[in-house]
C-alpha angles and dihedrals in degrees: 000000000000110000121193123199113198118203118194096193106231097347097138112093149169126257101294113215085216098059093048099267089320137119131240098247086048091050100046129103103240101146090159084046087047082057091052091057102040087058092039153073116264131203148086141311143170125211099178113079118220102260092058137076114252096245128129102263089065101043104052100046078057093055089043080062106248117123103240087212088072100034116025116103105159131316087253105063084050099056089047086059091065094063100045093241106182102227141173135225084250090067142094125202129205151195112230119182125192106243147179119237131182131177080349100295124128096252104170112005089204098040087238097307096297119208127263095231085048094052091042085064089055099036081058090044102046085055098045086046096050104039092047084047098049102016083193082052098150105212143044135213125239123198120239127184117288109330094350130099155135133257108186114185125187105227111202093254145013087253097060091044089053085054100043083049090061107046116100120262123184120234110237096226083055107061097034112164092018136110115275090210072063093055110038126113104274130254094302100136079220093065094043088094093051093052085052096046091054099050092026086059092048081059081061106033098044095073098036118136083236091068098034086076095041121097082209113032127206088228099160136031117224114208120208154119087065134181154113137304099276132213121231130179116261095265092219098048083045101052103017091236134085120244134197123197128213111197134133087211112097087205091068083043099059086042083062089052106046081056101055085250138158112257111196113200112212116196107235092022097132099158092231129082103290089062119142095246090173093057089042090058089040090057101037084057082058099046092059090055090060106038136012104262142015128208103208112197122192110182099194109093088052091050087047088050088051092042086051090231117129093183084077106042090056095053087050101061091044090054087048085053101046100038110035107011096053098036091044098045085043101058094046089053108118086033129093105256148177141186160120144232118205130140118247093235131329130275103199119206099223092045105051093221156037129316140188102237128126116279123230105239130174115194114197136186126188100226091052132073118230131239121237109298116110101182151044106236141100093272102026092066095057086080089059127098102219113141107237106247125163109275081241093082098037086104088052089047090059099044092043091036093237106165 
C-alpha cells in the first residue's frame, strides 16, 4: 500500500468579493483534484489544537501525525532541525525573519522577499557586528531561505531557557502595519536583550550595501516562535511505514528530521510563487517508489493569502493540480493507494493571514468508493461523510482506512 498526503499550504479561504462570493479553491480549474474528491471521502478537519496559535509550525506537525500538545515546543527549534544545528538544552532557538520597518511599524513582514544570497550576506554581517562589539555576545545567526532564518542564544542555565521558551512572542505576518513597541516581548528582565538585538541590529542593517540596492530593504530583524530542541517519536516505529517529505520550507524540513524522516531536496522548490511545481511532482514519482508515504508541501497559496492577491493564489491551486496532483495520482494508478489532500490552516484572502477555522480534506483510497462529495472546496466537502477527528490521526486513519 503507498499513501500520499498533499498539502496546499493556506488554500482554504473565505467568500472572496472578487470571485463573486467564491472562494479560490472553488473557482480553480483542478480537474485531477475533482477526481480525488469524487472517489473520496469529503469533510473537515483541524489540525491546530485550541491553546496555539494557528501558524504553520503547529499544523503541520499535526498532519505529520504527531499531537502538538505532546511534541511542540516553538517553530525555531524546527527549522533548526532542518538544518541539523547542533544545539543544547541551554539554548533557545528562534526564529528570526528579515523585515522593513519604517517609523517603527512592521512594514513588510518578509522584507520583499529578499533573496536568499542577499540575506546570507546579512545573516554573516550582523555576526561579525555583534560578536566584535560584545566579544561575551551569547547567540549566533543562521541563514534560512529568503526572509526566513534562525537566532540561537545560549541562556546561563536550563531554567532561564525554559523561561525564555514560554514567554509570548508575535508572528510577523500577524501584526503587519502596527507598532512594533505594540508587539515586543513584555517587561521580563530576561527578554530586555532581545528587545536590544533586534533594534540594535536595524542600526546595522539600515545602511548595508545590500540594501542599499533593494527597493525594499530588509532594514530590521524581527525574533520570535522560540523554544527549545524538541523530541519526537521515530515516524516509522511509530506507524510501521517509511515516509519521505517534499517541502521548500526548512520548518517542514526540520518536522521530517526530527522524525527520522526522509527529506527529499528538489532543485527550484522556493516555497514562494515562483516554485518548480513540475519537478516537485517528478520527484515526488520517484519518493513513493522508495518509502510508504510522501507528505508533499506547496507554500504558495499561503504566500498569495498573506500578499492579498488572489490571482495568485488561484493559479496556485490549479499548478498544484496540473503538476503534482495528476502526475502523482497517475503514476500510482494500477497500484493499491491511499491518501488525502487538506490544507494545514487557511490563509484567507481578506485577512492576510492565518486563521483557526476548519479546513476543508478528502481522503481517498483506490479500492473504495467515495460518498457524495464532488469537490475540494469549503462548500463542496459538506456533502461529504467524513467523520470530524483531530488533523493529528489522519496518518493512523489511513493506515487503519477510517473514513
Amino acid at each position: 500500500m503507498k499513501y500520499v498526503i498533499f498539502i496546499p499550504d493556506g488554500s482554504s479561504d473565505y467568500p472572496v468579493d472578487e470571485l463573486d462570493g467564491k472562494t479560490p479553491l472553488m473557482v480553480a480549474n483542478t480537474p485531477n483534484i475533482d477526481k480525488l474528491a469524487k472517489m473520496g471521502y469529503g469533510g473537515f478537519t483541524n489540525n491546530v489544537p485550541d491553546q496555539y496559535t494557528p501558524g504553520s509550525d503547529v499544523a503541520n506537525m499535526s498532519i505529520f501525525g504527531y499531537n502538538p500538545a505532546d511534541y511542540y515546543t516553538g517553530r525555531g527549534p524546527l527549522e533548526a532541525g532542518s538544518e541539523g544545528i547542533p544545539t543544547t538544552p541551554k539554548d533557545v532557538i528562534f526564529r528570526c525573519n528579515t523585515i522593513y520597518s519604517e517609523n517603527d511599524e512592521m512594514d513588510d513582514f518578509n522584507a520583499g522577499h529578499i533573496t536568499t544570497p542577499e540575506a546570507d550576506e546579512l545573516m554573516k554581517g550582523l555576526n561579525e557586528y555583534f560578536n566584535e562589539k560584545y566579544p561575551d555576545f551569547k547567540g549566533k545567526f543562521y541563514t534560512g531561505v529568503s526572509y526566513r532564518h534562525l537566532f540561537i542564544y545560549s541562556c546561563d542555565s536550563v531554567e532561564d531557557a525554559e523561561i525564555l521558551s514560554g514567554i509570548k512572542t508575535m508572528p510577523p505576518h500577524d501584526i503587519s502595519g502596527e507598532k512594533l513597541v505594540d508587539n515586543l516581548f513584555g517587561d521580563c528582565e530576561l527578554v530586555e536583550e532581545f528587545h536590544k538585538i533586534m533594534f540594535e541590529a536595524k542600526e546595522y542593517l539600515q545602511d548595508h550595501e545590500v540594501n542599499q540596492k533593494r527597493e525594499i530593504p530588509a532594514n530590521m530583524i524581527w525574533l520570535w516562535g522560540q523554544g527549545v530542541t524538541p523530541s519526537l517519536p521515530n515516524f516509522e516505529e511509530t506507524y510501521g511505514i517509511t515516509a519521505s517529505v517534499i517541502t521548500g520550507v526548512d520548518l517542514l524540513k526540520g518536522i521530517g528530521n526530527f522524525a527520522g524522516m526522509n527529506i527529499v531536496t528538489v532543485p527550484g522548490a522556493t516555497g514562494y510563487f515562483d516554485t518548480d511545481y513540475k519537478a516537485k511532482g517528478e520527484y515526488g514519482i520517484e519518493a513513493l517508489k522508495e518509502t510508504d508515504l510522501l507528505l508533499i508541501h506547496i507554500e504558495a497559496p499561503d504566500e498569495a493569502g498573506h500578499a492579498q492577491n488572489t490571482e495568485e493564489k488561484v493559479k496556485a491551486i490549479e499548478r498544484i493540480d496540473e503538476f503534482i496532483v495528476g502526475p502523482i495520482i497517475e503514476s500510482l494508478e494500477g497500484q493499491e493507494f491511499r491518501g488525502a489532500i487538506l490544507p494545514d490552516h487557511p490563509t484567507p484572502i481578506s485577512v492576510g493571514t492565518h486563521t483557526r477555522d476548519n479546513v476543508p480534506i478528502i481522503i481517498f483510497d483506490s479500492e473504495r468508493d467515495g460518498d457524495e462529495c464532488e469537490s475540494f472546496d469549503e462548500e463542496g466537502v459538506k456533502k461529504g461523510s467524513l467523520e470530524f477527528k483531530e488533523g493529528h490521526l489522519l496518518v493512523q486513519r489511513l493506515i487503519d482506512g477510517d473514513f
